[in-house]
TIFIRO-144798 format. One line per 10 residues: number of its first residue (from 0); their letters; for each residue x, z, y of C-alpha. Coordinates in Angstrom, 1 decimal, decimal comma. Each point is the difference from the previous one (the first is absolute). Layout:
NUM) a) X:Z:Y | ...;
//
This chain:
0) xxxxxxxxxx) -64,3:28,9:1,7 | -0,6:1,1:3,9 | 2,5:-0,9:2,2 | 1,8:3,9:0,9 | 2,7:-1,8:3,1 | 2,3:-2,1:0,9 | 3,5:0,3:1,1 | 2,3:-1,7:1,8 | 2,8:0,7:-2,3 | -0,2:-1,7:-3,6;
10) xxxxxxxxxx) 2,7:2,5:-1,8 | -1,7:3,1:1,2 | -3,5:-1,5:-0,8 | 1,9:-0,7:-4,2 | 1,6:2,8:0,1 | -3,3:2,4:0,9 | -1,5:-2,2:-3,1 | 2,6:0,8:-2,0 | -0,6:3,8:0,4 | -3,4:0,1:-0,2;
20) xxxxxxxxxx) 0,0:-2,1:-3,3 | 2,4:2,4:-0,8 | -2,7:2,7:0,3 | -2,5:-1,5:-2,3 | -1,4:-2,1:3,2 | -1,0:-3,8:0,2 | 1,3:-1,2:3,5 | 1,4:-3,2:0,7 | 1,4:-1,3:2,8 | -0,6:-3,5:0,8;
30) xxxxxxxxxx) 3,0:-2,0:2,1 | -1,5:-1,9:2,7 | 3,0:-1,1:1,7 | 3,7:1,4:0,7 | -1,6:2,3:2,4 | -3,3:1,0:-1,5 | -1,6:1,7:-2,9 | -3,4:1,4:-1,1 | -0,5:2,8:-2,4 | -3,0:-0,3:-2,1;
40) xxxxxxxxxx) -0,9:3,2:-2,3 | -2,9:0,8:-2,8 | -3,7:1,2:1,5 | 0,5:3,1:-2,3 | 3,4:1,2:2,0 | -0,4:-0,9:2,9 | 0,1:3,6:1,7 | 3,0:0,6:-2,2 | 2,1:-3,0:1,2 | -1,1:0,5:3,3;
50) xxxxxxxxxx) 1,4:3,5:0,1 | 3,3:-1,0:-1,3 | 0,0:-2,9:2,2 | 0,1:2,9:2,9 | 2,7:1,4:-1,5 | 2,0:-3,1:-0,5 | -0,3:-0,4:3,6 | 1,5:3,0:1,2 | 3,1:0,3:-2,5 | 0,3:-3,7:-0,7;
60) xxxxxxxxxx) 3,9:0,7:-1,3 | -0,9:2,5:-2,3 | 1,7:-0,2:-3,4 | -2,8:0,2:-1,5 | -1,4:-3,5:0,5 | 3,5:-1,7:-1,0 | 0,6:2,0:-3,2 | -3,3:-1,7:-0,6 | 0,5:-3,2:0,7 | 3,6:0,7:-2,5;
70) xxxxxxxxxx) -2,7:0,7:-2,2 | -1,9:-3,0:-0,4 | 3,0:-1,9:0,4 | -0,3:-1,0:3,4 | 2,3:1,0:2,6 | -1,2:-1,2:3,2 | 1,8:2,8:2,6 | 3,5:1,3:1,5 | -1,1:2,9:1,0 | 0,6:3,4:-1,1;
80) xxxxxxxxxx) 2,8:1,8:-0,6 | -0,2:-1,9:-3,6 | -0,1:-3,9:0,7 | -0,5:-3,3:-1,9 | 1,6:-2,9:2,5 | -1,8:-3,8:-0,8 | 0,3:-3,1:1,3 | -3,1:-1,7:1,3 | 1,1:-3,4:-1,3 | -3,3:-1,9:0,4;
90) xxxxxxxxxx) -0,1:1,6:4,1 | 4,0:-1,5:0,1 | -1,2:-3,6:-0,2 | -1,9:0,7:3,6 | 3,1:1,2:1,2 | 2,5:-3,0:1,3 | 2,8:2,3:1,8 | 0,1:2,2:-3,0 | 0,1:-3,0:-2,5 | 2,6:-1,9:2,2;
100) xxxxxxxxxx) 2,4:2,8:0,1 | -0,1:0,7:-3,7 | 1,0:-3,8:-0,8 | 2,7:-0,1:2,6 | 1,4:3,4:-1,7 | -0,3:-1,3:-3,2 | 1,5:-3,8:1,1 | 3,1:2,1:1,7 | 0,6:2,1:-3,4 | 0,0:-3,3:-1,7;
110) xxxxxxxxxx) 2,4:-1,7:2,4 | 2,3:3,2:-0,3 | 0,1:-1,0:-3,8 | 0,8:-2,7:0,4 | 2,6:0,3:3,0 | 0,3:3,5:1,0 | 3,2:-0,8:2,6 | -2,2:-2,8:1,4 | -3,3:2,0:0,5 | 1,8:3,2:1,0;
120) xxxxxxxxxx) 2,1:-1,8:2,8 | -2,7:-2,0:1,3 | -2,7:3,2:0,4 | 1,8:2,8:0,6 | 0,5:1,4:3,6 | 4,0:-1,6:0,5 | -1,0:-2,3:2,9 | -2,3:2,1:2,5 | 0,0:-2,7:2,4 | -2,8:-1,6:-2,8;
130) xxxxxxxxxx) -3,0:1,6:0,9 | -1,4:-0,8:-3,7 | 2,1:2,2:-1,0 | -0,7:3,0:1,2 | -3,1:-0,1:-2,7 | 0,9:-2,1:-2,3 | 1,8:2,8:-1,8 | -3,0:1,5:-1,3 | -0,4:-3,1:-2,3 | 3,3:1,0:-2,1;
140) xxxxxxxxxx) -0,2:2,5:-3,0 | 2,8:1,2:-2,1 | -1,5:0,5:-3,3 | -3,3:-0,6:-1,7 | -0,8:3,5:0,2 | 0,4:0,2:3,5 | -2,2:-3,4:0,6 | -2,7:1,5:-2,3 | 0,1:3,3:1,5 | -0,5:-1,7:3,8;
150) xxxxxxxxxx) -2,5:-2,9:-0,9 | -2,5:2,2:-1,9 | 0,2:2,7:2,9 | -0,8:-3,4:2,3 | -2,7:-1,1:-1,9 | -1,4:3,0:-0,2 | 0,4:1,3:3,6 | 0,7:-3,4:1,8 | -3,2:-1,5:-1,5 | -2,3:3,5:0,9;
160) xxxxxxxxxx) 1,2:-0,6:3,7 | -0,6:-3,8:0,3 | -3,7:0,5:-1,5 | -0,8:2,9:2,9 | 2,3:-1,1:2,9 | -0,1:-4,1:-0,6 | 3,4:-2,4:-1,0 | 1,1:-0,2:3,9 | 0,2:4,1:0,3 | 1,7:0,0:-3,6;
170) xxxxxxxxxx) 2,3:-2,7:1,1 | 1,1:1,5:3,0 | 0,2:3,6:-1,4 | 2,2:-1,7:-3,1 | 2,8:-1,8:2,4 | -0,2:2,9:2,6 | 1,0:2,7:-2,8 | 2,8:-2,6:-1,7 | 1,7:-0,9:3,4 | -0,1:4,2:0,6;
180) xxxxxxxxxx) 1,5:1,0:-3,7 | 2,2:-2,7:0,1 | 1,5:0,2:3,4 | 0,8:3,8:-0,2 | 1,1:-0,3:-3,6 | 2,2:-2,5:1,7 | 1,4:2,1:2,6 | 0,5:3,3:-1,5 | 1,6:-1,8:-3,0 | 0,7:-3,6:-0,1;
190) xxxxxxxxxx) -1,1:-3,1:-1,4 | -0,1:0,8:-4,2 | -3,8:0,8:-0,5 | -2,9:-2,0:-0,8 | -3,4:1,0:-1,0 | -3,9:0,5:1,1 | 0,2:3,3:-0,8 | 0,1:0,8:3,7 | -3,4:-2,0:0,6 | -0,9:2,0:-3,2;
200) xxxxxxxxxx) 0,5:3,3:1,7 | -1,5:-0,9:3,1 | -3,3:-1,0:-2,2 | 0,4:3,5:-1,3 | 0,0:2,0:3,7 | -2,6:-2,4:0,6 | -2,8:0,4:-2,5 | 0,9:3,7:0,1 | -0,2:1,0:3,5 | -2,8:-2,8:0,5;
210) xxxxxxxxxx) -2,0:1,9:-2,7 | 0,3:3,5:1,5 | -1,2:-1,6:3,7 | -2,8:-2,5:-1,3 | -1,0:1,8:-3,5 | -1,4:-2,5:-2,7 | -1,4:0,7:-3,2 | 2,9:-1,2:-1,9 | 3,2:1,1:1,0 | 2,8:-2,4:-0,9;
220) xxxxxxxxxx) 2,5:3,0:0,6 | -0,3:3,0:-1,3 | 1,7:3,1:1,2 | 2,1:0,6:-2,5 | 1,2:-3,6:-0,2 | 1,0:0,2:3,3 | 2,3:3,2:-0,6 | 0,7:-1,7:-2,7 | 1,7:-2,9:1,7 | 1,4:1,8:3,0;
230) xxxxxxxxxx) 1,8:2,2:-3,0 | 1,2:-3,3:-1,1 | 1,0:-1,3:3,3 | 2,0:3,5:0,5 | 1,9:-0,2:-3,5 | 0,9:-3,7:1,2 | 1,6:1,5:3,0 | 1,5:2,7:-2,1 | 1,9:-2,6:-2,0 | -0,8:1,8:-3,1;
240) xxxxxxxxxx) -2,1:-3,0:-1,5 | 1,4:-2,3:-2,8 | -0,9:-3,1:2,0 | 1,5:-0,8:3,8 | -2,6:-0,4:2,4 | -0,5:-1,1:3,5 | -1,2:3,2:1,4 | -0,2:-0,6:3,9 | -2,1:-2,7:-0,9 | -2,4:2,4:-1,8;
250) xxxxxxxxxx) -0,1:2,4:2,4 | -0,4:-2,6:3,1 | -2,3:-1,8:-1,8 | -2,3:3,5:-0,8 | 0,3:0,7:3,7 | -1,3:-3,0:1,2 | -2,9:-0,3:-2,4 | -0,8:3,3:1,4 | 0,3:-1,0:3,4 | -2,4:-3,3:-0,9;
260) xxxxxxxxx) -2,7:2,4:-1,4 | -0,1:1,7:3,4 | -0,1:-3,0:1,4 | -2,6:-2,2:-2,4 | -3,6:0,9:0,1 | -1,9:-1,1:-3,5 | -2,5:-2,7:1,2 | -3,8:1,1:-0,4 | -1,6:-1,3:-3,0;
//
């Protein structure tokens, strides 16, 4: 096979494979690393592939190339107005501040199983004076559909940002967008809330408005998931939902994730 390029994005280099196999076209695309992977294509089709390639380049988000992968069974993209969200569970294990924060979610649920007065009182924002506190918030969940809701949004978003900006930027960016939620949830309404939810919405302002600055081959927010969520986020306020949420948190953590993406340049490959 003759080697056609490489790319420095693995899921756009599987998902162009997909679609050309999808044509009737051998092309594979061999991983070299996290960052790196070569297309390889058939003597005979090479001119075809190559053309396509071209094409791929210029309207990478087409719908075309996901309803392929859907196709062959291998979603690999969120972008699109149609999107399959996955977890990159094998890219996870590199990622310690991700990892960390998903087991300390998961030990605080447990602990509020077994001793919800005791967890609740001794993480909540009652004592300001206790700097902890003022993040420590963010580590409480209500229900297990509101933990799974957060941590699969983390590990999905959270993860994407510590593999491009590095553990310390994701570190900061994490307690910086709690300690903003929380404090005006805090103010505006008082001391009863407790969720990441406002780290998750900063993550969403982030990737989004990060994307539309620095465009990458993959978007991990698509348009319409954005509207999406600031619909939700507007319904919250609304108080027409069946569920009570912390809504200044949301929208103070969307701001300031906003506010980070003006502020964060990607780093250069």
């Amino acid at each position: 096979m003759l080697k056609l390029a490489e790319m420095n994005d693995p899921a756009a280099a599987l998902l162009f494979a997909d679609y050309c196999k999808s044509r009737g076209l051998q092309v594979n695309a061999q991983l070299e690393n996290d960052m790196l992977a070569i297309l390889y294509c058939e003597e005979n089709c090479h001119k075809q592939v190559t053309e396509l390639l071209h094409e791929f380049v210029q309207q990478p988000a087409h719908p075309r190339y996901q309803a392929a992968a859907w196709q062959r069974s291998t979603p690999v993209a969120t972008n699109g107005t149609h999107s399959a969200v996955t977890i990159p569970w094998a890219k996870i294990a590199n990622c310690p501040v991700t990892t960390v924060l998903l087991l300390l979610c998961l030990l605080v649920y447990g602990w509020q199983q077994l001793d919800f007065e005791s967890a609740v009182t001794g993480l909540q924002l009652t004592a300001p004076e206790q700097i902890w506190r003022w993040f420590t918030p963010a580590l409480l969940h209500f229900s297990v559909t509101h933990l799974v809701f957060n941590l699969l949004w983390w590990l999905l978003l959270g993860a994407a940002v510590e593999r491009r900006f590095g553990s310390v930027s994701l570190l900061n960016f994490t307690v910086v967008t709690a300690v903003i939620s929380n404090a005006t949830q805090y103010f505006v309404v008082g001391t009863n809330f407790g969720g990441l939810s406002g780290v998750v919405y900063a993550l969403f302002g982030f990737c989004w408005l990060n994307h539309k600055r620095y465009p990458q081959v993959q978007p991990l927010i698509s348009d319409a998931l954005a509207i999406f969520m600031l619909v939700w986020l507007i319904l919250g306020f609304a108080d027409v939902l069946w569920v009570s949420m912390a809504n200044w948190a949301h929208l103070a953590g969307l701001l300031a994730g906003l506010i980070m993406a003006l502020l964060l340049k990607p780093p250069r490959r």
